[in-house]
KOLLUMKOL-531492 format. One line per 10 residues: number of its first residue (from 1); for each residue x negated, y negated, z of C-alpha. Coordinates in pm, 1 decimal, decimal comma. Each point is the difference from the previous one (the first is absolute). Layout:
! residues N
NUM = X:Y:Z ~ ...;
! end
This chain:
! residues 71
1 = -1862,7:529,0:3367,1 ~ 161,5:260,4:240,2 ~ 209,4:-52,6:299,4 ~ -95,9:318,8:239,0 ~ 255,0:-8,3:291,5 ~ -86,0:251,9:327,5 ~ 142,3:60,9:361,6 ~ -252,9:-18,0:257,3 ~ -76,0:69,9:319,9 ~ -88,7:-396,6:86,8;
11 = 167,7:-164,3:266,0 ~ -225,5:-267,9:150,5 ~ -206,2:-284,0:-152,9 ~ -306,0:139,3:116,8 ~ 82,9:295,9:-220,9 ~ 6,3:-169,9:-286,1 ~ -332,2:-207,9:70,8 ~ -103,6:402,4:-22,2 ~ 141,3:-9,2:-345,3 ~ -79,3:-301,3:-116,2;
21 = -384,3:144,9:5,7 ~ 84,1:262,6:-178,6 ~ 177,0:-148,4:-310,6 ~ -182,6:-312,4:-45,2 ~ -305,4:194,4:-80,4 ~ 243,0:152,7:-329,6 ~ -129,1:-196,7:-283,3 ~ 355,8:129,0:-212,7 ~ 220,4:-148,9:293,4 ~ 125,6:-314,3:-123,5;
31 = 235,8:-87,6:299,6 ~ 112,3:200,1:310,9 ~ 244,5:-51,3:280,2 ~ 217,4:182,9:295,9 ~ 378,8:-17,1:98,2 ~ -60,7:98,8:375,7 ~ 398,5:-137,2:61,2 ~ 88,4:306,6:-255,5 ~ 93,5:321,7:170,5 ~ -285,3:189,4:-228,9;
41 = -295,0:-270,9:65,6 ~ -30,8:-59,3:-346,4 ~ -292,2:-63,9:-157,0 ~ -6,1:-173,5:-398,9 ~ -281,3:1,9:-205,0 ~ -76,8:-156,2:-325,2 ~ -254,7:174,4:-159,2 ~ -131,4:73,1:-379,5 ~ -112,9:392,5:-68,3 ~ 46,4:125,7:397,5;
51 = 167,9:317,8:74,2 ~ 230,4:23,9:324,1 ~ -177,2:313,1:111,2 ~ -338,1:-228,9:-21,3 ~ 163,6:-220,9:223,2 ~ 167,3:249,4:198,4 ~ -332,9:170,4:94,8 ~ -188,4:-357,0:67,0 ~ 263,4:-38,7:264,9 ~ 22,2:386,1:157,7;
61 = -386,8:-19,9:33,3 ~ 63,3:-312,9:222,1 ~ 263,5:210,5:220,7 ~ 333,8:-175,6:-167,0 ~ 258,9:137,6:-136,1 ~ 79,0:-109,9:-352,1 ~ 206,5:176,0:-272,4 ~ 130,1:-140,3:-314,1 ~ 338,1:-95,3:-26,7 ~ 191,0:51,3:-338,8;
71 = 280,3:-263,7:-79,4;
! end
């Protein structure tokens, strides 16, 4: 398993109710959450075989702003 770690645009819970569409229809996400108290909104996926630019495209088609961080 991989731990994918982006900064996002979300900043309200009804944002990620947006999101949570979105990546509970990804059969290779095993677990997902947001840090909305960090300054970047981060968002941590668990995933098996998922690129970040996958994920960084689901959420830019939804009008968020996600890019991988590297750490």
């Amino acid at each position: 398993m991989d731990v994918l770690v982006f900064s996002t645009s979300v900043k309200e819970p009804r944002q990620v109710s947006k999101v949570t569409t979105l990546l509970t229809k990804v059969p290779a996400i095993a677990q997902w959450n947001f840090d909305l108290e960090d300054c970047d909104n981060i968002l941590r996926i668990v995933s098996s075989d998922l690129s970040p630019q996958y994920i960084e495209s689901l959420l830019q088609k939804a009008g968020i702003h996600c890019q991988e961080l590297k750490y």
